[in-house]
N, C-alpha and C positions, 0 to 999 in steps of 0.2 A: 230393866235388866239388860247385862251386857253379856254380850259371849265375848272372849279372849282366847284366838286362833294360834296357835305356836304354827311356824311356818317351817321349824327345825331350829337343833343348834348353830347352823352355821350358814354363811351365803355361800359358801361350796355346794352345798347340796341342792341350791336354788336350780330348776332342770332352765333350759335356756330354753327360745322360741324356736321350734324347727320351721323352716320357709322351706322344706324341699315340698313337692308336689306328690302327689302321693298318688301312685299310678293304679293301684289293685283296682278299683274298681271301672277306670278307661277299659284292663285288660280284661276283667269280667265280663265288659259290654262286649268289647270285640270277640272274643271268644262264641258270646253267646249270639251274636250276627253270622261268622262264621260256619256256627253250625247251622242256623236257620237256612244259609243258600248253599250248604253243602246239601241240605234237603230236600229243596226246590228247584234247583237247578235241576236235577235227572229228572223231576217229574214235568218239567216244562219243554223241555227237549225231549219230549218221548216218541218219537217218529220213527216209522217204519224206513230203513235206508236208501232211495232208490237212488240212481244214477241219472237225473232228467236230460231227454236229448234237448240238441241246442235245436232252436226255432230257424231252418233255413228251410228253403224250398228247393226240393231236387227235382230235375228235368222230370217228368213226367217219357217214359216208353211205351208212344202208342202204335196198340198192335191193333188187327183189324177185329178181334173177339172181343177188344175191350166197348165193355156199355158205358156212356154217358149221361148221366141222372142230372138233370138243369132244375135247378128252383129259380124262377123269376123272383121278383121284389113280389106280388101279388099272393105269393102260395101257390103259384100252376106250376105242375111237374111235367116236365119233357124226358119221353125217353128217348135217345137219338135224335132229339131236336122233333120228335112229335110228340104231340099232348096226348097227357094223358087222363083221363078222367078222374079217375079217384084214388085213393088208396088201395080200395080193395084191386083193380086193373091195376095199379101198381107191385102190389104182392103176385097178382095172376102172370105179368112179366118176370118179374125175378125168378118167380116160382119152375118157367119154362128154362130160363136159360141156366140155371140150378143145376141141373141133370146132364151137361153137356160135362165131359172128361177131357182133355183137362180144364176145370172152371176157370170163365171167364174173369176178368176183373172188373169191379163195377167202380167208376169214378165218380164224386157227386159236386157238380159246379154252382153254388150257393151264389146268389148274390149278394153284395153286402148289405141291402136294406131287406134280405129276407127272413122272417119270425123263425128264430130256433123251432118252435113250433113245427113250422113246414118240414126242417131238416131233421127234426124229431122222428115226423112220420116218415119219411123215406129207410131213415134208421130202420126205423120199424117194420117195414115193410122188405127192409132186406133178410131182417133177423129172421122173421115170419118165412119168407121165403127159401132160405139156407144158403144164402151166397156166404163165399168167407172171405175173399179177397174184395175189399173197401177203403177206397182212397180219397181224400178232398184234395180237388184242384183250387189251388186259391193265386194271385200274382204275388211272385217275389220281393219281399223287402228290400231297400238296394242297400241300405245300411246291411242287415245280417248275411246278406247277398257277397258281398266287398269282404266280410269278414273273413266271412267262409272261405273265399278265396285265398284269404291273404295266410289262414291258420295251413292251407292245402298244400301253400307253395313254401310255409317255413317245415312243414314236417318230411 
């Protein structure tokens, strides 16, 4: 058995081969990526706004009130460059000089191989105590140092 297809009366009506490119679906994809990082993008950026200071070190102004809290590399706490035995003796000092009008400022000189840990406790024992003015002394970067200057002298 044959089948016999008629293709039409005439080779006018023959359609020709289209070669264009046929875009709808590129634009469906991009459309639908689009939307995926018009979605993503706020929730990846979702940050509370702050303004972070730049990392320089300013002069320190020492007055004769201010305390100095030393952590050695070991974990020993100096107050005024005497030791001091524990935490608790550490809160017992804060705790004293707390009450004086106008509050002292307490500065704390970390060493760099000393355990967060140690500067934890000193924290601790300020907070415990009720100091409110708390500063770390640390040396100047010379790089953010030169910067600093250089932003000082163009403003």
């Amino acid at each position: 058995m044959a089948m016999n297809v008629a293709l039409g009366a005439s080779d006018d009506d023959e359609r020709e081969l289209n070669s264009t490119i046929n875009t709808t679906p590129l634009v469906d994809v991009m459309l639908v990526l689009l939307i995926i990082f018009l979605i993503t993008i706020p929730v990846i950026n979702k940050q509370v706004p702050v303004k972070l200071p730049n990392a320089v070190n300013i002069p320190t102004q020492t007055k004769p009130e201010n305390i100095t809290v030393a952590v050695d590399a070991k974990g020993n706490f100096y107050w005024n460059n005497a030791p001091v035995a524990s935490v608790n003796a550490l809160i017992d000092h804060v705790k004293e000089v707390a009450v004086r009008v106008p509050q002292p400022e307490l500065h704390i000189r970390a060493d760099r191989d000393a355990r967060y840990e140690a500067v934890g406790k000193v924290l601790y024992a300020i907070q415990r105590g009720g100091l409110q003015k708390v500063g770390f002394i640390s040396e100047p970067d010379k790089n953010s140092l030169a910067r600093s200057l250089g932003e000082q002298l163009h403003h």
